[in-house]
Each structure stands twice: as C-alpha cells, then as structure tokens.
KOLKE-79723 format. One record per residue (C-alpha): y, x, z. Coordinates in steps of 0.25 Angstrom, whole numbers, padded with zeros to 4 digits, always signed. Last residue first. Layout:
REM residues N
YXZ/...
This chain:
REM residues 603
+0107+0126+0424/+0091+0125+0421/+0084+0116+0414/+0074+0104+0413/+0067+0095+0402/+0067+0085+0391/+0081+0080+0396/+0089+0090+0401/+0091+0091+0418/+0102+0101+0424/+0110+0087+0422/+0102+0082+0434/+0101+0067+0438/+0103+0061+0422/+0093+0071+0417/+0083+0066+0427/+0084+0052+0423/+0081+0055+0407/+0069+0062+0410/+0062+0049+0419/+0066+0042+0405/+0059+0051+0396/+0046+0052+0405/+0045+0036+0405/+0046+0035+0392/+0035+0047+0388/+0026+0037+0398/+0029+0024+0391/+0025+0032+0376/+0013+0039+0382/+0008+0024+0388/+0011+0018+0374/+0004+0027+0368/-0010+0024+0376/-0009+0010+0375/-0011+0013+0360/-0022+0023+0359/-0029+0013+0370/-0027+0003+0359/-0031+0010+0348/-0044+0014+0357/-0047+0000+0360/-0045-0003+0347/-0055+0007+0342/-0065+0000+0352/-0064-0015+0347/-0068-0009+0333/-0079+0000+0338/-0085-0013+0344/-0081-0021+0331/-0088-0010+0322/-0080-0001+0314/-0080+0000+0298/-0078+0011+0294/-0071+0015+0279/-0073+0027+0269/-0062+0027+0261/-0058+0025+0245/-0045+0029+0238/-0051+0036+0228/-0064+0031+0225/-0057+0016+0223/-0046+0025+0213/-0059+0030+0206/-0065+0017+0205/-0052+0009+0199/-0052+0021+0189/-0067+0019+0183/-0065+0005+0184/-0051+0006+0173/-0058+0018+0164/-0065+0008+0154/-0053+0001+0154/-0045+0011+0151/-0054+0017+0141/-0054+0003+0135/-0038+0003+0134/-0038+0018+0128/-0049+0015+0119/-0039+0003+0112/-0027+0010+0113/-0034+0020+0107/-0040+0012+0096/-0026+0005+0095/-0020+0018+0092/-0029+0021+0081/-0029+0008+0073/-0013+0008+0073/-0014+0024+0069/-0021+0020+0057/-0014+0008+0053/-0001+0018+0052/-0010+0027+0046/-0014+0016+0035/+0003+0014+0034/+0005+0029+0029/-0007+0026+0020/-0002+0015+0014/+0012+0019+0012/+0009+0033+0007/+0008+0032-0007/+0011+0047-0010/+0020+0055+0000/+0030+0064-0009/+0028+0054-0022/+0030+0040-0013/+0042+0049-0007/+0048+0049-0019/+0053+0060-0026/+0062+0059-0039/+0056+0060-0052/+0055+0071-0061/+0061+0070-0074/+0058+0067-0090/+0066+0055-0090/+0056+0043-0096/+0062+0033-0107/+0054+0021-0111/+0047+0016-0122/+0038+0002-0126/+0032+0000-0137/+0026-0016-0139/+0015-0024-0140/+0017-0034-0129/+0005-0041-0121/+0015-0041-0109/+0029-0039-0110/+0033-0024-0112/+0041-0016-0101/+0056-0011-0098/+0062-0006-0086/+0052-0008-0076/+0060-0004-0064/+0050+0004-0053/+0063+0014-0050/+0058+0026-0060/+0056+0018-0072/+0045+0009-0077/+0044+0006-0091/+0034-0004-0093/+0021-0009-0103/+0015-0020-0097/+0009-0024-0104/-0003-0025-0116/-0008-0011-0117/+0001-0004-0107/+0011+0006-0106/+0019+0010-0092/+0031+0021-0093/+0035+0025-0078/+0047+0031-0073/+0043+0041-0059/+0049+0038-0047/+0036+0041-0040/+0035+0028-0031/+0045+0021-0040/+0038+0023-0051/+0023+0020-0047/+0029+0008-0042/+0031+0003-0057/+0017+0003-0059/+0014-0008-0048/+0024-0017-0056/+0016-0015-0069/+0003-0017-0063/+0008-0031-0059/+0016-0034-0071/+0003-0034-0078/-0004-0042-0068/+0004-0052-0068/+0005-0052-0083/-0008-0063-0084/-0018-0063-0094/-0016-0050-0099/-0017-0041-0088/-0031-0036-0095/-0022-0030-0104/-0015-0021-0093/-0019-0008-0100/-0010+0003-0091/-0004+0016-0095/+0007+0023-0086/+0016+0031-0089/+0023+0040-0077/+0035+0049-0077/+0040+0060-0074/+0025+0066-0066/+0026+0079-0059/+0012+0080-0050/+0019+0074-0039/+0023+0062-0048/+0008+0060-0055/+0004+0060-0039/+0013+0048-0036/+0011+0040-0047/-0004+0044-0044/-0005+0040-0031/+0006+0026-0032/-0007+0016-0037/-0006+0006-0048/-0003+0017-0058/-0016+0021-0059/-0020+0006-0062/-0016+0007-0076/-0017+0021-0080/-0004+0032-0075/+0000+0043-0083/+0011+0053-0076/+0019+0058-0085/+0029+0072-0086/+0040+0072-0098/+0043+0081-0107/+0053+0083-0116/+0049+0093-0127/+0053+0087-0140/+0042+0079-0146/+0041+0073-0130/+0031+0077-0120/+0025+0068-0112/+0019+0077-0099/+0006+0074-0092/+0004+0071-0076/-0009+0068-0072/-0014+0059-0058/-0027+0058-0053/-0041+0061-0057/-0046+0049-0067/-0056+0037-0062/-0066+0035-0072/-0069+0025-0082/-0083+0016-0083/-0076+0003-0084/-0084-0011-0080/-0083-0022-0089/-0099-0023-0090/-0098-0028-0074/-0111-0034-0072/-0118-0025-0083/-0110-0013-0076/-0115-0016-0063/-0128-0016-0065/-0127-0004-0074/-0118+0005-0062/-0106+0007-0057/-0103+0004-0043/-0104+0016-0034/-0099+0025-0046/-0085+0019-0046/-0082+0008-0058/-0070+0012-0068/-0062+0005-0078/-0065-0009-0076/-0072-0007-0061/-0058-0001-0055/-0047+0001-0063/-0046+0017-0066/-0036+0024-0055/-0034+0037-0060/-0035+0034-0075/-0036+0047-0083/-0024+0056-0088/-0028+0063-0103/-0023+0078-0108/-0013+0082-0118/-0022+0076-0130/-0013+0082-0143/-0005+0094-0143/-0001+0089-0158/+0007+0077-0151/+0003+0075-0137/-0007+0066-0131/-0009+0062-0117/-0021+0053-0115/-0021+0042-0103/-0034+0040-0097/-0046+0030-0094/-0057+0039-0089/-0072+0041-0094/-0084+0049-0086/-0085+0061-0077/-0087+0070-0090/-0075+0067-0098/-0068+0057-0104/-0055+0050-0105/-0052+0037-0112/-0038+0031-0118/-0024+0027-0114/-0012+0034-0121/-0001+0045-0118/+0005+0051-0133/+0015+0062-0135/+0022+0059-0147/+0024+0066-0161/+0020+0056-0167/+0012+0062-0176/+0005+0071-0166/+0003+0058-0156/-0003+0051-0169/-0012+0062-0173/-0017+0063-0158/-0020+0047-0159/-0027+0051-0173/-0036+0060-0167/-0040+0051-0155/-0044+0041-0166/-0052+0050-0175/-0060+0054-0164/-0064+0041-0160/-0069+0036-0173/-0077+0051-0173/-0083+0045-0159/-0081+0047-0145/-0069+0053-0145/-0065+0064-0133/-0050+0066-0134/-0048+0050-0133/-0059+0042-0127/-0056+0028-0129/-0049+0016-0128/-0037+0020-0134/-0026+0012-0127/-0032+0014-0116/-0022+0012-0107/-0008+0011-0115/-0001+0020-0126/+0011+0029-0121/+0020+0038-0131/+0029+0049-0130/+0044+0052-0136/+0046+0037-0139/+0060+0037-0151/+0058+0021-0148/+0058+0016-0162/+0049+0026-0169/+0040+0032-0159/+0038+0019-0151/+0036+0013-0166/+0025+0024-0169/+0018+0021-0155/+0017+0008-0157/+0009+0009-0171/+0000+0020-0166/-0003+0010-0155/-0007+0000-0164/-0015+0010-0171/-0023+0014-0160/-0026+0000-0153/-0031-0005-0167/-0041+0008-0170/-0046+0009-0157/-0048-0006-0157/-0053-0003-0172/-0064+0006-0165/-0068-0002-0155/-0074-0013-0162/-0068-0027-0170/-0069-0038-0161/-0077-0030-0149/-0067-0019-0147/-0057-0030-0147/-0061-0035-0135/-0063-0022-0128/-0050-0018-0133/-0044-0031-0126/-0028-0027-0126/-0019-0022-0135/-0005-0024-0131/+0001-0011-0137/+0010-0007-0126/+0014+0005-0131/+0025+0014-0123/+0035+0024-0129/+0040+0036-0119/+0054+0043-0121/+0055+0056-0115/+0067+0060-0107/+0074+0073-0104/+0083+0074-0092/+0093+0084-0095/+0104+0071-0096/+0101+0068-0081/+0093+0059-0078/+0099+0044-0074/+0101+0038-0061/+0093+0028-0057/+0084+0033-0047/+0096+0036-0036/+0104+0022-0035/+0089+0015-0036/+0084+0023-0024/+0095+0019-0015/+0095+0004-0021/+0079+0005-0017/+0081+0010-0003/+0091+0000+0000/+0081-0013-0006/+0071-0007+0003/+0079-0007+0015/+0085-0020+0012/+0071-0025+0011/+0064-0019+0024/+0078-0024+0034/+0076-0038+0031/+0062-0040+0033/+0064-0030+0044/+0079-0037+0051/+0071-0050+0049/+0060-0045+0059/+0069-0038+0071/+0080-0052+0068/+0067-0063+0072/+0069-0060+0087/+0084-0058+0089/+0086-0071+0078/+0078-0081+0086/+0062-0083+0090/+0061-0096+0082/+0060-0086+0069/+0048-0077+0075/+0036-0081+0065/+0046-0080+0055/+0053-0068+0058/+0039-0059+0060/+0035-0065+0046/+0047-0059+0040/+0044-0047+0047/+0030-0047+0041/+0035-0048+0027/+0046-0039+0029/+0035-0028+0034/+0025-0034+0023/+0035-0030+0012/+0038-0017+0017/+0021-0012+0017/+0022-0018+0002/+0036-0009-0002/+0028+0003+0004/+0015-0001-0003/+0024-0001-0015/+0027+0015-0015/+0032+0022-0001/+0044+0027-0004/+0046+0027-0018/+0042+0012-0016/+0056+0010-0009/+0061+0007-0023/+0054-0006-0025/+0066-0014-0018/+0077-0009-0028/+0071-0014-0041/+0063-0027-0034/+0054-0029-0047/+0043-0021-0041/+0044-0027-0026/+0031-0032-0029/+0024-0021-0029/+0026-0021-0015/+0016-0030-0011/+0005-0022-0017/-0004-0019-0029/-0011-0007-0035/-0018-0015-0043/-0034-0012-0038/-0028-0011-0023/-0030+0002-0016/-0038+0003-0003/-0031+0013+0005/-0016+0010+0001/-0018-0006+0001/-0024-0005+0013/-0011+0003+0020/-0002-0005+0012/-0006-0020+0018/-0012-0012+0034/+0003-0006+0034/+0009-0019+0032/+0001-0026+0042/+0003-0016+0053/+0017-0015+0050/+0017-0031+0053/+0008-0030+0067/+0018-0019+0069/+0029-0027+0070/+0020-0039+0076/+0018-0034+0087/+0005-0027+0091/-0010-0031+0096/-0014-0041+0087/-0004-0040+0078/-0010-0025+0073/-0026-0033+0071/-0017-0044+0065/-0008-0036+0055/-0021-0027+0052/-0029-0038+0046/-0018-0046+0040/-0015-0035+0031/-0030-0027+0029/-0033-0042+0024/-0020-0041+0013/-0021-0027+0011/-0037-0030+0004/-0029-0037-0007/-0040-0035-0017/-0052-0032-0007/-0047-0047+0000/-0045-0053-0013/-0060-0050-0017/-0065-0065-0018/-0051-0070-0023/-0053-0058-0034/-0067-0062-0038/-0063-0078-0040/-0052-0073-0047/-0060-0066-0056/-0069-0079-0057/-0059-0088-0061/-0053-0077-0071/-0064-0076-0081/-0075-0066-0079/-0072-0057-0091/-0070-0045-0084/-0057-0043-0089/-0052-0057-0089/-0056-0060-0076/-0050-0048-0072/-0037-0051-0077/-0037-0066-0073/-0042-0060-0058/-0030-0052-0060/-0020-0063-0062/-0023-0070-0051/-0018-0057-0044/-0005-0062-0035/-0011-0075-0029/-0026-0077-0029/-0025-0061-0025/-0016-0064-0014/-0023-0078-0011/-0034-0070-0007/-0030-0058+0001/-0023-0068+0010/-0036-0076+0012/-0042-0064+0018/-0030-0060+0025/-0030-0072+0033/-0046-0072+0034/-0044-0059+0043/-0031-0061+0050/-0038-0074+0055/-0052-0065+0058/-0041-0055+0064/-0036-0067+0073/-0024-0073+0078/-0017-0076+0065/-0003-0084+0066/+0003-0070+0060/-0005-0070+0049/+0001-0084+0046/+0015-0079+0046/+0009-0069+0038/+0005-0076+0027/+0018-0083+0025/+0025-0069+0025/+0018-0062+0016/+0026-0063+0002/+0042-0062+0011/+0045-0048+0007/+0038-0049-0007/+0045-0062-0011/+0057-0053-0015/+0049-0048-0028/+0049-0063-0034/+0060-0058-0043/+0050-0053-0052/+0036-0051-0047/+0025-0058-0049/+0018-0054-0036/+0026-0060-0027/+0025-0074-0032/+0009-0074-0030/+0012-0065-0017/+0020-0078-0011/+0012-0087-0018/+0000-0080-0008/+0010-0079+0003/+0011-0093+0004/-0004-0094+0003/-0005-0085+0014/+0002-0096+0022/-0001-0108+0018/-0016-0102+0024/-0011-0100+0036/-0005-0112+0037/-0015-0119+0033/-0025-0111+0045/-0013-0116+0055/-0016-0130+0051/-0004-0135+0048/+0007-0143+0060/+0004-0156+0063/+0015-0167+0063/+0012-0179+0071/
C-alpha cells in the first residue's frame, strides 16, 4: 500500500526547493524569471503550518538554507579575511542566518499570525509587507533583496524609480503568493483559481508596460548644447597591501601602488582624450593633505604635481583626519587649485572598518586584531569635475557599501548630483565573482532610483559603466588591469519619485503592519469589554422589568374566585335584564306610532 511522505519531509523538500531556487536566482543572467516562482515550494508548506512554533522553526530553517545557498561565497571571503578559514566562517554564518536574513523569520511570522484570522489576500500582503518592512528598519550588511534580481531584466527593473528594489521584492512575493493560492486551489475549477492567476499574471505585464514606457523616454539623446565630460577609470588590480607591506615595507607599497597608477593614468590621458580621472578605494593608503612623515609629504606633493601636469582633475581613495578620529574618504584634486576638499565614507563596513564605542575595547581588539578604527562620515557631498576647458559636471561620490543603500543616491540627487562615481576595493571578492557581481548589480539600482549615470572603479573588478536605465554598458573582468572610460552628459536628471519620496517602500508597508497590529488591539479590547459588560447588562434588564409578586394562600385563593364568579353571574343578569327592556320597547312602538324607540313624544 502506498503511503504518502511524512508531512515534516515534505516540509523540508520544500524549503530546500526554494533554497536551489534562490541559489539559481541569485547568479543572475537569464535565470532573472525564476524570481516570480523562487518561494512558492516553501510556501506551499507555510501554508500546511498550523502553528506560530511551526511558522517559527519554518522560517528558522528557511533563513538557513538562504544563506547556505546564495552567500557560500561570503563565509569564503570572510574566512579569508580574517584568516579563519572557510569551514568555520560558514559554520558562523549558518549559526547567525537568521540575524542575516532576519526578513525571512519576520515573513513567516507575520503570514501566520495575519492567516490566522484573515483570508488569505491579506495573509499574502501581510507577508510581503512584514519581508520589505524589516529589511527597511534593520538593514542588511549587502544591501541585498529579492529584487536585485531582476537586474538583468532591462525593461522589468524600470519600476524601481518608483519604489527602488524593495518595491520590485514586495511584487515578487505578491506573484509568489498567488501562485501558491492557485496551487493549493487547482481542484477547485477555473472560476475559483482565474482571481489568483489574473495577479500573478497581471503584476508582471504591468511591470514589463511601465518599463517599455520609461525605456521609450530615457533613451533619447541630449540635445547638441549638452556638454559632456569624458571620465577614465583605473582598475589597477592590486590587492593584499597588507601582505605586501610586510614583504618589502609600506613605503615601496606606497611607492609600487603610486606609480602604477601614474602609468595608467597617462595612457587614459593619451589614448582615451579622458577629461577627469578616477583611482580606486584606498588606493593610497594613507593620510593625504595631512602626512605623517617627510616620506609622506613628498608623496602627496608629487600626486598634486601629477594632477597640475596632466592637466586633469583627479578623484581618488585615501585617509581623512581630524579630531573625532580617522575616515576612509575620496579626495578631489584639481590641477594647480589643488586638494578641492575630501568625501568620507558614510556607511563604513561594520567591525573591519569601523567598531561602535559599546564594543571596542583592548580585549576585544586582541581577539579580533583585524578590527578597523575608521569613522562613519556625515552624509552625502556633491563635488563638480571640471574639465581643461570649462565643462563641468556635478558628482556624487559614493564608497563601497554606501552605495548599497538608496538614502544617499537619493539625497546626492536632491542636493543637484549629475552623476555618481563610485569607488569600491572588492579584492577580498577574489575568491569567488559571486560576490562581485553582487555588489555590482545592487549599484546599478542607485541609477534607476535617481536616474543618475553612474561611473564605478575598483581595485581588482568590477570596474562598470552604468547609465541611467540600470544597463551596464561596459565593465572590466575581474582581477583585470585595465583603463576604463566613459562618457557622462553634463545635465540634470529627470525626477523620480524614489528622489520626491525617499525609500518608502519599507516604511509605507511598516504602517500598514502598524495599523494591522492596532486594529486588532481594539478589536481585541472591544470583545473583552463586551464580555466584561454582558452580566452587568443582563442585570439591569432583570431590574428593569421586575415586580413585586403575592402569593395567596388557598383559603383567600377559593375566596377571590368566589368573588370572580359573583362578578360574573352578576353580568349576566345586567345583560338578560337590558334584553328584556329592549324587547318590551320594541312592542309599544308597534301599538302606538306617537311612540319612538328610546322614549315618548307628543303629536
């Protein structure tokens, strides 16, 4: 006899499912459409959970096979990093999957809790808003979410202008969940299943739509007054500083990392006609503007030399200073005016670059010697690039993880931004691209959010052009050497709402949440004041309609019917009598017509 699976291996066939699912997602290239269908096995076994506890582990074990699935490659990189090994940075990121995809436990949490007591419409609008809403309030240390997939998707990435990748994530989940609602519904017939296929249906055509009308009006070209400025990038693909430092001494590092970028940026100058020029993330690992020693000196002057001799404004990564501690920043040098001023990190990575207050400390720092000691910068700064011959053009600059979150994209293009170049040192990517393409396909949704062309230089890859619709439209292979240029319109960007509203999403679906929570609390009090006032009521009404009541004894009993009777027989008498009188009248008006009924008169 055939006996169906255990419903505990089916629930676990089916996050597993989605786990490959995700895996295959997350590479990109033409597996983008696997997006609309990546959850749907684990929630069809969400949806046989009948507890919170089950919701609870379900989404437990989900945040696992996540992490095991799409960011293998960054327990590599971190093992690699901190020189732990990979077996035991993956052993760390399994144990803390659930503070690394925290969305996924807040998503099965809030789906059941909603389910519990409503349909399953918005049981799934529950969900999705409970996935963007946490990733909005408790930002993931990548940036990353569902929608980024959609990256290579040219026309489906457009919506993202109106409400950035969340928006595309909280869309995704909707088909998802509609597609789930057909399934556990197909015996059911085509009237019942056609409301959810129409969604999952109906979501991605309207996205496609919206993108073909956006891509009709972004890719005209400026009008011949438009001037452009043309921007060479150096990817020099030097990596391990601190490697090198200790084989021949951080002087000839400074030394080596200098002159090879000297000679890049000569041949960007010569063969590619570049009007300004972009160096990497601390590419000069330190102080510049404030030297530390006479060795140092020299070399800040000979990289202001350099920018005067070219005749090139130069944007590189190097060191800041000043009295609240030590910043990673870009540096704005321009030919004989020299250093224009300096942009510090925002969003600095945590614990390798910077550690909050609450946990620094000797103790920790001799458990954790590769700690940074770098400060968190102010907020966005827009600079202009000025060419040789006046053309000038407004940037925004943007270090590594800064440009993993939509606030300062979004702020640098409210404060006038034309453009945004970013600088990012992904060498410790090296073991596996994944991660690489990762940021970069992140980064290219700062673009379409702000409609802003983006020009992105790394150490080692990858090194992009971005233009205003999310296209990459040229980028170095990784671990290249190479110069890359590209050509940036010296205009303003046209609005999107992402820029008019901010990264709203989340927090527009957190209310939503909110006002859930709220109206089941007074639903809630309502019901037990209810109750509470239900005895209270029933003895009011009892107060209200109550009398005093006597009860006779069977002597006065016998009596009062003896009198009711009496009364009775009396009636009838009164009645026989008034009979009588009427029918003696009615024989006198026969024998004498002077007579009238009722009475006597006179002829």
């Amino acid at each position: 006899m055939h006996r169906s699976p255990h419903p505990r291996w089916l629930a676990l066939a089916g996050i597993a499912a989605s786990a490959l699912l995700l895996g295959l997602y997350a590479r990109g290239g033409h597996a983008w459409p696997l997006g609309f269908i990546v959850l749907l096995p684990w929630l069809l076994t969400l949806n046989r959970t009948r507890t919170l506890a089950g919701a609870l582990l379900s989404g437990w074990l989900m945040s696992v096979a996540f992490v095991l699935a799409v960011f293998v490659w960054f327990g590599t990189a971190v093992g690699s990093f901190t020189g732990s090994g990979t077996p035991l940075a993956l052993l760390v990121a399994t144990a803390l999957a659930p503070l690394l995809q925290p969305q996924v436990l807040a998503f099965a949490l809030v789906r059941h809790w909603v389910g519990a007591r409503h349909g399953p419409w918005l049981r799934a609008l529950a969900g999705a808003c409970a996935w963007v809403a946490c990733e909005w309030a408790i930002p993931k240390l990548l940036g990353d979410t569902l929608g980024h997939g959609l990256a290579p998707s040219p026309s489906l990435r457009q919506i993202a202008d109106l409400g950035g990748a969340a928006g595309i994530t909280l869309l995704l989940i909707l088909v998802n969940e509609a597609l789930a609602c057909a399934v556990m519904r197909w015996r059911a017939g085509a009237r019942v299943l056609l409301p959810s296929l129409a969604l999952a249906a109906a979501i991605p055509a309207l996205m496609f739509g919206y993108g073909q009308l956006r891509l009709s009006t972004l890719q005209s070209e400026p009008d011949a007054a438009t001037p452009w400025l043309r921007i060479g990038m150096l990817q020099s693909g030097l990596v391990d500083y601190e490697g090198q430092r200790q084989q021949i001494g951080a002087y000839a590092v400074v030394r080596k990392v200098l002159d090879t970028h000297f000679g890049l940026s000569r041949a960007a100058i010569e063969h590619h006609g570049v009007d300004a020029l972009l160096w990497s993330e601390t590419v000069y690992p330190t102080t510049f503007g404030q030297p530390r020693s006479a060795d140092g000196a020299a070399l800040d002057q000979e990289i202001l030399d350099f920018a005067t001799a070219s005749g090139v404004p130069l944007v590189f990564g190097t060191y800041d200073v000043d009295a609240g501690g030590e910043y990673n920043a870009a540096a704005f040098v321009e030919p004989k005016t020299g250093l224009l001023g300096f942009y510090r990190k925002t969003h600095p990575f945590p614990l390798t670059e910077y550690v909050p207050a609450w946990l620094d400390g000797p103790r920790v720092r001799a458990l954790l010697p590769w700690m940074g000691s770098w400060q968190p910068g102010s907020g966005a700064r827009v600079f202009p690039l000025r060419a040789a011959d006046g053309r000038e053009l407004q940037v925004l600059p943007l270090i590594c993880l800064d440009d993993v979150r939509p606030d300062l994209a979004i702020e640098g293009a409210r404060l006038g931004a034309q453009a945004i170049i970013g600088l990012s040192n992904d060498a410790w990517f090296s073991a596996d691209p994944n991660g690489a393409r990762l940021h970069l396909a992140v980064a290219t949704f700062r673009s379409i959010e702000t409609r802003l062309p983006q020009l992105r230089v790394t150490t080692n890859g990858l090194s992009a052009y971005v233009d205003m619709t999310g296209e990459v439209v040229v980028s170095t292979a990784l671990g290249d050497q190479a110069v890359l240029a590209g050509e940036l319109p010296a205009r303003d960007p046209p609005p999107t709402l992402m820029v008019r509203w901010g990264d709203w999403v989340g927090g527009a679906a957190l209310v939503f949440l909110l006002v859930l929570v709220v109206r089941w609390v007074l639903g809630a009090w309502s019901r037990r004041t209810a109750r509470a006032a239900a005895p209270m009521l029933a003895a009011e009404v009892a107060a209200a309609y109550a009398a005093d009541v006597v009860v006779l004894t069977p002597s006065w009993r016998i009596a009062t019917a003896l009198l009711r009777l009496t009364a009775a027989a009396g009636l009838l008498a009164l009645a026989a009598v008034d009979a009588d009188g009427r029918r003696a009248a009615g024989e006198l008006a026969g024998a004498d017509p002077a007579l009238r009924l009722g009475g006597v008169g006179c002829r």
